[in-house]
C-alpha positions in Angstrom: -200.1 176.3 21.1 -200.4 175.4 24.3 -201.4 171.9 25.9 -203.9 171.8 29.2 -202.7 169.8 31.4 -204.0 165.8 30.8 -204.5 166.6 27.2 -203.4 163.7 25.1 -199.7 164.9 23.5 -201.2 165.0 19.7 -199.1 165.9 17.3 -196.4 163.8 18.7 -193.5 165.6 20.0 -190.9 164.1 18.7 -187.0 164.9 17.1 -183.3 164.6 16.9 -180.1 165.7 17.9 -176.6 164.5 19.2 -175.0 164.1 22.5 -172.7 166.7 23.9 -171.7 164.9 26.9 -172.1 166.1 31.0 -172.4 169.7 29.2 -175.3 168.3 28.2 -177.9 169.2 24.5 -180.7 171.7 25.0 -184.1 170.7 23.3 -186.7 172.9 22.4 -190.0 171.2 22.1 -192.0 172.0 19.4 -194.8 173.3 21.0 -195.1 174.5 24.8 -196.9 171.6 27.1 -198.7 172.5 29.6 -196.6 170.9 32.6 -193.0 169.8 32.5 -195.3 166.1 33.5 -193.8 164.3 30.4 -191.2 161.3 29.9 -188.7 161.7 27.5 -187.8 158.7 25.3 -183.9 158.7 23.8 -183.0 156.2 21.2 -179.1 156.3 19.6 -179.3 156.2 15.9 -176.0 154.7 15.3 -173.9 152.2 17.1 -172.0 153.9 19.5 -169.2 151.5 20.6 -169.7 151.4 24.1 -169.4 155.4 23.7 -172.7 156.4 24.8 -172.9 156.2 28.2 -175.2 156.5 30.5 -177.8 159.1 29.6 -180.1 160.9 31.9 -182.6 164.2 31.0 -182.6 167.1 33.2 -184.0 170.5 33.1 -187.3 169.5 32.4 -189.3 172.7 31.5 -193.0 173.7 29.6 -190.6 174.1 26.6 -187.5 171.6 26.6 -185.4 169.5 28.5 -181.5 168.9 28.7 -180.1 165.1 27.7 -177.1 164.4 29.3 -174.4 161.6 28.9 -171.1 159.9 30.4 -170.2 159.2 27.6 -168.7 160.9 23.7 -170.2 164.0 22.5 -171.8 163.8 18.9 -173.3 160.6 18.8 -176.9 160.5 17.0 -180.2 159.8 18.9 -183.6 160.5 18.6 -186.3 161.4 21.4 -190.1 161.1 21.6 -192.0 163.0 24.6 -194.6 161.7 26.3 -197.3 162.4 28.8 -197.4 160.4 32.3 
């Protein structure tokens, strides 16, 4: 499936995964969008102890993105996508 470009995000793209630091954490979307026109939403999952970092998404493609962090590798998050 692929999204035209304006089209409401619908099912939700949405997942989890875990850091891996300035190496960064590939994520494949779902579902191909349209354009890589999206924000992408990161939550941690667990209390990371001043471990996390700051965090910042990269890589932004039609099928994925890259989260990065300054911080420990492995810590829990989640992510929701959405359109801007």
């Amino acid at each position: 499936m692929t999204l035209a470009v304006g089209t409401r995000i619908d099912p939700p793209l949405a997942g989890a995964s875990t850091t891996n630091g300035t190496t960064g954490r590939a994520v494949t979307l779902a579902y191909e969008v349209a354009a890589a026109t999206y924000d992408v939403n990161i939550t941690p999952t667990a209390q990371p102890s001043g471990t996390f970092g700051e965090y910042w998404i990269g890589n932004k493609t039609v099928t994925g993105f890259t989260v990065y962090n300054d911080g420990a590798a492995g810590l829990a998050f989640t992510y929701s996508v959405t359109r801007y």
